[in-house]
C-alpha positions as CSV (number, residue, x, y, z in Angstrom):
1,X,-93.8,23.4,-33.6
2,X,-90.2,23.8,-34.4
3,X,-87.9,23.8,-32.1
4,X,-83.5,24.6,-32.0
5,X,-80.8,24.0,-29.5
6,X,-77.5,25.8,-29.1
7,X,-74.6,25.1,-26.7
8,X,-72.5,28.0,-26.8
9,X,-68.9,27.0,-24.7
10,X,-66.9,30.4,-23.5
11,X,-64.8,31.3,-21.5
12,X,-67.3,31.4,-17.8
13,X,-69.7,28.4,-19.1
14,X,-71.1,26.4,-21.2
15,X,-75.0,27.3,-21.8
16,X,-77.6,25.0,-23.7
17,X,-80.5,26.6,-25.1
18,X,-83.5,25.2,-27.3
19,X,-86.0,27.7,-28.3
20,X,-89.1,27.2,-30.1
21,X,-90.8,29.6,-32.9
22,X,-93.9,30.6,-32.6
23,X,-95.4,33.1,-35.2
24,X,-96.9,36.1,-33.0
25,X,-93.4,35.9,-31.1
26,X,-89.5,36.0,-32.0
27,X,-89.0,32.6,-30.1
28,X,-89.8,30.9,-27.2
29,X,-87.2,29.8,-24.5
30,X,-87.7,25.8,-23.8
31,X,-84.8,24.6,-22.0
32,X,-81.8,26.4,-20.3
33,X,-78.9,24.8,-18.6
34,X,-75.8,25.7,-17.5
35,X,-72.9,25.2,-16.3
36,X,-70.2,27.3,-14.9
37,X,-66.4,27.1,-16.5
38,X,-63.2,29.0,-15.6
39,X,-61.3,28.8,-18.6
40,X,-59.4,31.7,-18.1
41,X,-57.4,30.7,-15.1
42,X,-56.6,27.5,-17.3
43,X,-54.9,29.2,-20.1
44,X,-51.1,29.0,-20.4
45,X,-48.5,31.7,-21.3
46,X,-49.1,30.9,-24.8
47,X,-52.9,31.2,-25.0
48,X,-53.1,27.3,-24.8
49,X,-55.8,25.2,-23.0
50,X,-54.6,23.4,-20.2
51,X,-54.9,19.6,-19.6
52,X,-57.1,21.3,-16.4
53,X,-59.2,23.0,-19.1
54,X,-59.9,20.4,-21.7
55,X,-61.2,18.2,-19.1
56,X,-63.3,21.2,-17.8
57,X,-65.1,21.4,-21.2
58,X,-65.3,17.8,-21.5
59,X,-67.2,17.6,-18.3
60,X,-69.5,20.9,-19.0
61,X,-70.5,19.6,-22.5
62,X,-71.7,15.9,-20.8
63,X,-73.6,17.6,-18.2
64,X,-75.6,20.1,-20.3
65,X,-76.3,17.6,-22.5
66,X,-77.5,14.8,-20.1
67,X,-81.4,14.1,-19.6
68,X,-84.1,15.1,-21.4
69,X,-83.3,17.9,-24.4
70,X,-87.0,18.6,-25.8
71,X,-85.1,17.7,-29.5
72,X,-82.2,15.2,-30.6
73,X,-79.1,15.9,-30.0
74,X,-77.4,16.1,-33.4
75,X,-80.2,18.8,-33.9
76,X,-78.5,21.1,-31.0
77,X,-75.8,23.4,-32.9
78,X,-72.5,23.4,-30.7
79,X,-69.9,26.3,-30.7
80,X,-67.0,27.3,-29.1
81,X,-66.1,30.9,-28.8
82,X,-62.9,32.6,-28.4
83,X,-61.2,31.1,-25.3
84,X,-60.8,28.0,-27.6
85,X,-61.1,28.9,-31.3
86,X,-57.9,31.6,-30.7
87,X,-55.7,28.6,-28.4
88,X,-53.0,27.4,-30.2
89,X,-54.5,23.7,-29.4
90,X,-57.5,24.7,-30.5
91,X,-57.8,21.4,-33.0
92,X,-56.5,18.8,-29.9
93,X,-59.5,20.6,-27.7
94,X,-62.0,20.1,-30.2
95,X,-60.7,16.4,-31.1
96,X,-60.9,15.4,-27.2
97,X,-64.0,17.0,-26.5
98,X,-65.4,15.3,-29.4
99,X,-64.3,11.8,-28.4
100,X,-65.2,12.1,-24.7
101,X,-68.6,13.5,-25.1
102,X,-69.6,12.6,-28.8
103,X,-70.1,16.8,-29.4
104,X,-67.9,18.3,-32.0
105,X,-67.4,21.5,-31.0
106,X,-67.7,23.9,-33.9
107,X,-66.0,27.7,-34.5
108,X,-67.6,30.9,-35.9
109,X,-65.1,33.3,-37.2
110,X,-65.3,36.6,-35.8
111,X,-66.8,38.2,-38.1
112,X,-69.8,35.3,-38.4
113,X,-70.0,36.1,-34.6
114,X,-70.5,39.9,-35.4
115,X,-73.4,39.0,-38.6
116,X,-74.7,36.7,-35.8
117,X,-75.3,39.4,-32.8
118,X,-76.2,41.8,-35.5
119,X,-78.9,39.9,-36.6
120,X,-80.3,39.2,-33.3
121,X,-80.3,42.4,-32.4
122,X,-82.1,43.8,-35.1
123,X,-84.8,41.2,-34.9
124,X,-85.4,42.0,-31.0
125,X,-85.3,45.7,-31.9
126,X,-88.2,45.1,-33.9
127,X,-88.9,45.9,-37.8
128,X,-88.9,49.6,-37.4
129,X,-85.5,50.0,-36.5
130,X,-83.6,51.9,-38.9
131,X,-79.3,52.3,-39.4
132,X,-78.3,49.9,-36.5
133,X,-74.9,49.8,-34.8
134,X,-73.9,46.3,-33.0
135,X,-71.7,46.4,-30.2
136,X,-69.7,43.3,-28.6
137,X,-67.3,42.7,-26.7
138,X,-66.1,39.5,-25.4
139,X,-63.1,37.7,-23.9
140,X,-60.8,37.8,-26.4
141,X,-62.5,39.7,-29.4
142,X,-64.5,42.7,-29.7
143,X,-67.3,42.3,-32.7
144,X,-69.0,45.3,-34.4
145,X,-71.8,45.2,-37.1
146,X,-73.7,47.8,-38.8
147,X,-76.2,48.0,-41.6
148,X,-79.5,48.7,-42.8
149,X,-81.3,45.6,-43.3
150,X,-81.7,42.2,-42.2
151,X,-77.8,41.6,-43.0
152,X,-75.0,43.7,-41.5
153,X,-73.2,46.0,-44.4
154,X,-70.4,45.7,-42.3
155,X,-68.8,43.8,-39.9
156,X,-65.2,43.5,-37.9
157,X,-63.5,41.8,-35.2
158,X,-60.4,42.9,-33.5
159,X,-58.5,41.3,-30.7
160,X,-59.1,43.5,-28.1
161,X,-61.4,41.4,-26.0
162,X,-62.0,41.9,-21.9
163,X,-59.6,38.8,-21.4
164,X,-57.2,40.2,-24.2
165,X,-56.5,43.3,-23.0
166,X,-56.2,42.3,-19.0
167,X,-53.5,39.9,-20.2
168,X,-51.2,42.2,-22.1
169,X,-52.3,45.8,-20.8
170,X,-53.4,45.1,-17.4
171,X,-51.6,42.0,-15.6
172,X,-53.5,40.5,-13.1
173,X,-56.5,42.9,-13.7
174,X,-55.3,46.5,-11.9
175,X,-53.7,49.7,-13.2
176,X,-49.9,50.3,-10.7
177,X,-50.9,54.2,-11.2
178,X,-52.3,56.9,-13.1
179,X,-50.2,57.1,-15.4
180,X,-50.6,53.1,-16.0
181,X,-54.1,54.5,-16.4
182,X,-53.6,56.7,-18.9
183,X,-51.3,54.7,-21.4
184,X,-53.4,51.8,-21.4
185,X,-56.7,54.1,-22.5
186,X,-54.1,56.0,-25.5
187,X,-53.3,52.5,-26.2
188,X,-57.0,51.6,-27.3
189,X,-57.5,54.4,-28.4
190,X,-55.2,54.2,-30.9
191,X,-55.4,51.2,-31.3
192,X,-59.8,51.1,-32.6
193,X,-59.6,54.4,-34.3
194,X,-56.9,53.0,-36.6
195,X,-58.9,50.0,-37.4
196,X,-60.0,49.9,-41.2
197,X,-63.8,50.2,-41.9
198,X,-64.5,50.9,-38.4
199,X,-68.3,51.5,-38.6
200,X,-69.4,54.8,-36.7
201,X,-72.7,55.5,-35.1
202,X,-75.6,57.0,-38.0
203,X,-77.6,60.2,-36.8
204,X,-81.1,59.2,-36.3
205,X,-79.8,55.4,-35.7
206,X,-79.8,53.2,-32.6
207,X,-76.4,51.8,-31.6
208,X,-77.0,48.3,-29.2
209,X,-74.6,46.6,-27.2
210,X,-74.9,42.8,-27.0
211,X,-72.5,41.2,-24.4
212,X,-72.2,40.3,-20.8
213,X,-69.3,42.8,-20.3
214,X,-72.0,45.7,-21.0
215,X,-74.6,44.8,-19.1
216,X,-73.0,44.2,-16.1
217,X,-71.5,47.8,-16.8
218,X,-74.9,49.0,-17.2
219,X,-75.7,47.4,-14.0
220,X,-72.7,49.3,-12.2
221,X,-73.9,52.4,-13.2
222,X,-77.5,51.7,-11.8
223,X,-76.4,49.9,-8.6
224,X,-73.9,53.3,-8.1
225,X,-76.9,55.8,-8.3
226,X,-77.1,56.2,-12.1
227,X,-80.7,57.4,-13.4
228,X,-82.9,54.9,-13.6
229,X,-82.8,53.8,-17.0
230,X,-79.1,52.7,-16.7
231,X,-79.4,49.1,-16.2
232,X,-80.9,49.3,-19.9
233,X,-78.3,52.1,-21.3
234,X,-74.2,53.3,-20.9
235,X,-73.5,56.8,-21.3
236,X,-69.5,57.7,-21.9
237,X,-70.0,59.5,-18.8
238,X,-71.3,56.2,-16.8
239,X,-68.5,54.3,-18.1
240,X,-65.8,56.8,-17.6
241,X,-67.1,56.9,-13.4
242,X,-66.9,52.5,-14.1
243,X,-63.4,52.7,-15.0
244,X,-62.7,55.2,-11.6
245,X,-64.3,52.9,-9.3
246,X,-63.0,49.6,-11.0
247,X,-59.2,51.2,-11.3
248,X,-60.0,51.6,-7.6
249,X,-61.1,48.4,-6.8
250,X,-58.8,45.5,-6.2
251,X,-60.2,42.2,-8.6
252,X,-61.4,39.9,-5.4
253,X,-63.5,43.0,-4.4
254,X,-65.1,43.7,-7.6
255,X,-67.8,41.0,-7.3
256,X,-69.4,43.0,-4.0
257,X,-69.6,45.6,-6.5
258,X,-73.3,46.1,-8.0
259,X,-73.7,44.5,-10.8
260,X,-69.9,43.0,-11.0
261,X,-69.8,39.1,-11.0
262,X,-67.2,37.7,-9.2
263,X,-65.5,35.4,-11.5
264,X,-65.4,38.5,-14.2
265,X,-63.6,40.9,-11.7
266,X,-60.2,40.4,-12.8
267,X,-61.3,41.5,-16.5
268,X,-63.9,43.9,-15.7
269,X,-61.6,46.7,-15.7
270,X,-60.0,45.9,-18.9
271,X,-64.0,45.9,-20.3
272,X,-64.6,49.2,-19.1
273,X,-61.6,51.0,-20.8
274,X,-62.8,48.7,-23.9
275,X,-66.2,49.8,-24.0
276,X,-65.0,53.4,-23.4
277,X,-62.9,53.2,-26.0
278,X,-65.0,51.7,-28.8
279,X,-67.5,54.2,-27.8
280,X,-65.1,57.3,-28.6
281,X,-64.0,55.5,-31.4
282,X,-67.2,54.6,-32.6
283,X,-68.8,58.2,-32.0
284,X,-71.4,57.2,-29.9
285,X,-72.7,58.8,-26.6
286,X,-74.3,56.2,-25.3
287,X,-75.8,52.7,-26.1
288,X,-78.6,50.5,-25.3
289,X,-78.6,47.1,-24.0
290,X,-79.6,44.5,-25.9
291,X,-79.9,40.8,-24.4
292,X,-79.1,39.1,-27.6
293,X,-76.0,37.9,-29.1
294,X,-74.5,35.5,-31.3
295,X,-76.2,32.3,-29.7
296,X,-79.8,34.6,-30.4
297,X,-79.0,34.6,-33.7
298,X,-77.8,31.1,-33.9
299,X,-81.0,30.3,-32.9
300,X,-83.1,32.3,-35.0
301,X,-81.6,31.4,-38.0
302,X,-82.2,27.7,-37.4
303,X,-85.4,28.4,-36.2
304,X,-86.4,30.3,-39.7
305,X,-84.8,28.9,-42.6
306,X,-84.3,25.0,-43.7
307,X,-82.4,22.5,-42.3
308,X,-78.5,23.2,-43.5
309,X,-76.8,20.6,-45.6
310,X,-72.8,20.4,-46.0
311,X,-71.7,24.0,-46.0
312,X,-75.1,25.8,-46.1
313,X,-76.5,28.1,-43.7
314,X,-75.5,29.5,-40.0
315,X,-73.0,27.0,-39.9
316,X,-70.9,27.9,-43.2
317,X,-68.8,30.2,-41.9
318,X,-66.6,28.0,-39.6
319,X,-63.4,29.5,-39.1
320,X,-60.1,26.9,-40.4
């Protein structure tokens, strides 16, 4: 039975997944480890990695990858996201990492990140699904998809990621007043509804949000006495009460909030307003929650076609 492996390294951890296809089923989860990473307090002025940093990757990429891995490890597909494909260092990071662990790191462009999640997410909404709309938002990109088929018609990524925007909107994570407030939501705003091609929601369609920064909004909005379907869907109104209580909340109190992990509090602010944004922008009342992404689609599309050679395949769209 075939089996794939993807270690996906961001900004909070490095994860290692090998899934297996089965016919009746999208894919089987075999192995799952992880390890936890706090690349964003090792990021200079400049967006560069730290020595602190490197050496933090270089030790979560040996210990997923030690023991047993169900497959061989030049099988296992390894990508860095945007915490290292944006750093100006990017190429040193990958070189290091690459001699100390024998894993060359690879990066997706944005936009192979976007046709990634949006093909996950149509294959877990099942073949029925109709116009879909593919949500993302991560540390330092946001990715949208949308389309018809198996393939996204359209796809963007702007730089207005949770990390992103907390750096040059919201230093240190908090909002000095409302009026603070304000600009930085008329910034956004302004900010995705001039962005070209920006895909809006289709009537009769389904508009899905794949990213960490969602569902943990999602599970604000239940823990706070949302209805009960929250944890699984974002209204506007649910994230317009998320940005309230997070403008409210200093970032080392966050985590105690429902839903709200600790070591995302600084940013979770800056992820509300995002999502808020890109809704409005995007026309949408509401979204889903879908618990695929870009490693999802990674894996399904090693899992379903041949073996790539050279430049074919998931992995041909490396960024430069």
């Amino acid at each position: 039975m075939r089996q794939a492996g993807v270690l996906d390294v961001g900004c909070h951890s490095a994860l290692l997944t090998v899934a297996r296809h089965r016919p009746t089923t999208h894919m089987d989860s075999v192995l799952s480890r992880k390890v936890r990473l706090t690349l964003h307090q090792c990021l200079e002025e400049d967006g560069r990695l730290s020595e602190l940093g490197v050496r933090g990757v270089q030790r979560a990429v040996t210990e997923t990858l030690a023991g047993d891995l169900c497959l061989p490890r030049s099988e296992i597909f390894a990508f860095a996201t945007s915490v290292i494909r944006d750093a100006p260092n990017r190429h040193e990071v990958i070189t290091r990492v690459a001699r100390a662990t024998g894993v060359r790191l690879r990066v997706l462009s944005g936009e192979e990140e976007a046709r990634l999640a949006y093909v996950a997410a149509r294959r877990w909404s099942g073949p029925a699904v109709g116009p879909l709309l593919v949500l993302d938002i991560g540390g330092g990109t946001l990715e949208i998809a949308a389309g018809s088929g198996h393939a996204p018609d359209r796809v963007l990524s702007l730089p207005s990621g949770a990390r992103a925007v907390t750096r040059s909107l919201l230093p240190g994570g908090t909002v000095s007043s409302e009026r603070h407030l304000a600009k930085v939501r008329r910034q956004l705003r302004e900010r995705l509804h001039s962005a070209p091609g920006l895909p809006r929601a289709e009537r009769g369609g389904r508009v899905l949000a794949s990213s960490k920064t969602f569902a943990q909004l999602a599970r604000l909005a239940a823990g706070r006495g949302a209805p009960r379907h929250a944890a699984h869907r974002l209204t506007l109104s649910d994230l317009r009460a998320a940005v309230d209580v997070l403008a409210a909340t200093s970032p080392d109190r966050r985590g105690r909030l429902p839903g709200i992990s600790r070591h995302r509090g600084e940013q979770s602010l800056a992820g509300a307003l995002v999502a808020e944004a890109l809704l409005e922008a995007c026309e949408a009342d509401s979204v889903a929650i879908c618990p695929w992404s870009t490693r999802e689609g990674l894996l399904l599309e090693h899992l379903t076609v041949p073996r790539p050679s050279h430049a074919d395949g998931p992995t041909a769209a490396l960024a430069g």
